[in-house]
N, C-alpha and C positions, 0 to 999 in steps of 0.2 A: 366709310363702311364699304366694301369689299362684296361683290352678289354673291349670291348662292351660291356653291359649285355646286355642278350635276352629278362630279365622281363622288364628291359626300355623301349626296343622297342613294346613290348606289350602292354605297359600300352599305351605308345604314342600312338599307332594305335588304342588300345579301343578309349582314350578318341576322338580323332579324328573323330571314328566314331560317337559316340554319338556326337557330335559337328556337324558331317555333317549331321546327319540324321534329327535334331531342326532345325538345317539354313535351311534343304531344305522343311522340313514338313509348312514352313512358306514362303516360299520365292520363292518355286518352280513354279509356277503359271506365275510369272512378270518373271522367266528370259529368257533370248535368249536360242538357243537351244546348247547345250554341244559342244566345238569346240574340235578338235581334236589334237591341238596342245602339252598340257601337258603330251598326250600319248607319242609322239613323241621325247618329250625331254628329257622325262623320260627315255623311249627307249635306246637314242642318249647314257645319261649317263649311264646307266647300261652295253650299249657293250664296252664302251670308259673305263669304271672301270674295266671292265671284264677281256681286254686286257694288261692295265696296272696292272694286279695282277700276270696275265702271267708272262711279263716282267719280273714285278719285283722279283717274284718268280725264275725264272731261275738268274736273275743278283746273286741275295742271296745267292743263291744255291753253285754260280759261277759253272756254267754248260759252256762247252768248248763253247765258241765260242762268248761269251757274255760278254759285258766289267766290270768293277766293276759298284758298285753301290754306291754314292755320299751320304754320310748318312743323311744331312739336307736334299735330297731329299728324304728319306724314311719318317722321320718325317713330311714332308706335306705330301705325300701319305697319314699316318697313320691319319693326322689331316683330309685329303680329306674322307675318310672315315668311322670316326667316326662322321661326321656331313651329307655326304652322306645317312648313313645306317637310320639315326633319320630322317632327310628329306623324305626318302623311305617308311618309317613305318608311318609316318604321313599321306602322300600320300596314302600310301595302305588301313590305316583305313578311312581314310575318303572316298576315293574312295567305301570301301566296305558299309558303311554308304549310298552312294548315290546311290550305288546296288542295298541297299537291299529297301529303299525308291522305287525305280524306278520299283522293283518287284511286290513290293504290290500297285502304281498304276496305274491305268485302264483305262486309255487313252492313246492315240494315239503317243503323244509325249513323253510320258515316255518310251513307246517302242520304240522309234526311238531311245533315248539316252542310252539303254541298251549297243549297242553297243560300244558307248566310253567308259561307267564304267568299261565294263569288262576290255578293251584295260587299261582301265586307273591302273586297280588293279593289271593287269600281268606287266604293264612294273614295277609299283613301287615294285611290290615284284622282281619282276631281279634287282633293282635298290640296295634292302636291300640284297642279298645274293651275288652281286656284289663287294660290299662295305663291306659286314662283310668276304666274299675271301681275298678282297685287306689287309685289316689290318693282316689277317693271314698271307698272302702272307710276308709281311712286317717283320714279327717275325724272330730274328735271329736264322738257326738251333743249337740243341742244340753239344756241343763239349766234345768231349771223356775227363776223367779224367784226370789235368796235371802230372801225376804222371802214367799214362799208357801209355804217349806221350813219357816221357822219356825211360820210358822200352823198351827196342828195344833189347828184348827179353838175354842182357849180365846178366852174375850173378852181383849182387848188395856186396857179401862177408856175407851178414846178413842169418843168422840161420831160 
């Protein structure tokens, strides 16, 4: 499995935003005002990935005190992850899309919703460097040469 590319998740959050910024150049008008909910969830996943990168970085590591680490469970991490970090960039660009709509206009209620986009555009981008942590976190360290393992510093007899 192959990491994350950064230009995917760019592309995704461009297109994203141009998606958000057409739906809402048209649509803005008719809807209810921004609920705060997506902030929150986004939130919720970004510390909950945060922490599990933690973990699982120290399990990896095997740092004292930590028990192993269960490898089909690293492979959904990795899978939690790389569909996490595209979810977040999706999120982020359209969120930024509905930002920058919200910017340029000039009423009343656009300014009230300013505050969810931003909430909405920070939690997704913790959501995307949460997520692309976890998958690194995930990566097995790398292991000294088998042939340096054996050396345990005796002569070998070779010239």
């Amino acid at each position: 499995m192959r990491p994350t590319s950064i230009s995917v998740l760019v592309v995704a959050g461009l297109a994203a935003a141009a998606v958000g910024w057409l739906l809402l150049s048209f649509t803005y008008s008719t809807l209810p005002e921004l609920p705060w909910s997506p902030v929150i969830v986004l939130a919720v996943l970004a510390v909950a990935e945060g922490l599990l990168a933690q973990n699982t970085a120290a399990r990896i590591q095997r740092k004292p005190g930590t028990p192993r680490v269960d490898p089909l469970a690293v492979a959904r991490y990795v899978a939690l992850a790389k569909a996490s970090a595209l979810v977040g960039a999706i999120s982020a660009g359209f969120s930024a899309g509905l930002l920058a709509f919200l910017a340029m206009e000039p009423t009343q209620a656009a300014h009230d919703d300013l505050p969810v986009a931003v909430g909405s555009a920070v939690s997704a981008a913790a959501l995307v460097g949460a997520a692309l942590w976890l998958e690194r976190s995930c990566r097995i360290p790398e292991q000294p040469d088998s042939e340096d393992e054996n050396d345990l510093g005796r002569p070998t007899g070779l010239l």
